[in-house]
C-alpha positions, -999 to +999 in steps of 0.1 A: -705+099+713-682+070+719-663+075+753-624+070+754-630+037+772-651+028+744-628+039+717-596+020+729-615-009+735-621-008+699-589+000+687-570-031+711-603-055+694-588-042+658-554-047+668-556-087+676-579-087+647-550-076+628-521-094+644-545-127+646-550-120+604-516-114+604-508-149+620-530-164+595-512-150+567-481-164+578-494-198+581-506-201+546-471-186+530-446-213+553-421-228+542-416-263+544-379-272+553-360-304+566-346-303+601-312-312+580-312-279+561-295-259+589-295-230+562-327-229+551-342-231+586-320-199+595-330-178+562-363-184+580-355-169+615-381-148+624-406-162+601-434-191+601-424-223+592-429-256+589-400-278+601-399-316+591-376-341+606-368-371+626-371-366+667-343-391+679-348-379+718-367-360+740-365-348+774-381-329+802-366-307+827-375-309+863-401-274+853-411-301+830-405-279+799-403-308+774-379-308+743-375-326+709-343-329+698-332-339+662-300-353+647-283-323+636-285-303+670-287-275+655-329-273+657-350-282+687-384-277+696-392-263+730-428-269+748-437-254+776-451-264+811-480-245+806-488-254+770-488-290+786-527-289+794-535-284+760-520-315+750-548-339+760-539-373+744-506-374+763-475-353+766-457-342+736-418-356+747-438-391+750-462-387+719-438-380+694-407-396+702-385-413+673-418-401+651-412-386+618-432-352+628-437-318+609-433-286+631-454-252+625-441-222+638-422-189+645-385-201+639-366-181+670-332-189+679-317-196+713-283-197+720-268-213+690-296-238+677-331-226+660-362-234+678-401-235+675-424-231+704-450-260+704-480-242+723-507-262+708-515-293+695-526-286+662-483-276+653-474-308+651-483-338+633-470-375+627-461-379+590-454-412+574-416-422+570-407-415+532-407-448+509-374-460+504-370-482+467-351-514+475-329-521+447-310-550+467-303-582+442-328-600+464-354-576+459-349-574+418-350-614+418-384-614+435-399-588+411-382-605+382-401-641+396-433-620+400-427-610+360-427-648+356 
């Protein structure tokens, strides 16, 4: 006969199981959105998500609790001090600075801008800047000569 110790042992092991499968779940159903779709972002409050954009600053605060911020202002990404460790090639306001970066994670709001939590490494990742066409009359004289 299981004892009661035994038995809500097994039931809080079940639980993360489920939350942690929960989690999971999430992850594979995200959305991808741009930092500049304000709207978007905010249908998404509450949600997983992955959040792609431009950081144009960061900044640490003397708890050292280190922020991304983007053009719009209206989405940041918050890391805290003791997430920090985790982050062994370097701290994330330094890594990632003026990087074009994609952010996973629970969309929350604070105050009046939208937020993710960066808690571990693997929610964030350097993503190549998209290609832009030159069509400059320079640029269509050299492919015409290359035509040639």
């Amino acid at each position: 006969m299981m004892s009661l110790c035994s038995l809500q042992l097994f039931v809080a092991i079940l639980t993360l199981c489920l939350v942690y499968a929960d989690e999971e779940a999430a992850k594979t159903k995200s959305v991808l959105v741009e930092v500049a779709e304000t709207d978007k972002i905010a249908a998404q409050l509450g949600k997983w998500a992955n959040v792609r954009g431009k950081v144009e600053r960061t900044g640490k605060s003397k708890a050292n609790t280190q922020f991304f911020n983007f053009s719009n202002n209206k989405f940041v990404v918050v890391c805290f001090a003791d997430a920090l460790k985790l982050f062994d090639k370097g701290e994330p306001a330094d890594l990632y600075n003026n990087k074009r970066v994609e952010i996973s994670g629970m969309i929350e709001q604070y105050k009046t801008q939208y937020q993710i939590k960066l808690c571990m490494p693997d929610q964030v990742k350097i993503i190549q800047e998209e290609p832009t066409e030159d069509v400059s009359e320079n640029s269509k004289v050299v492919q015409a000569a290359r035509y040639v």
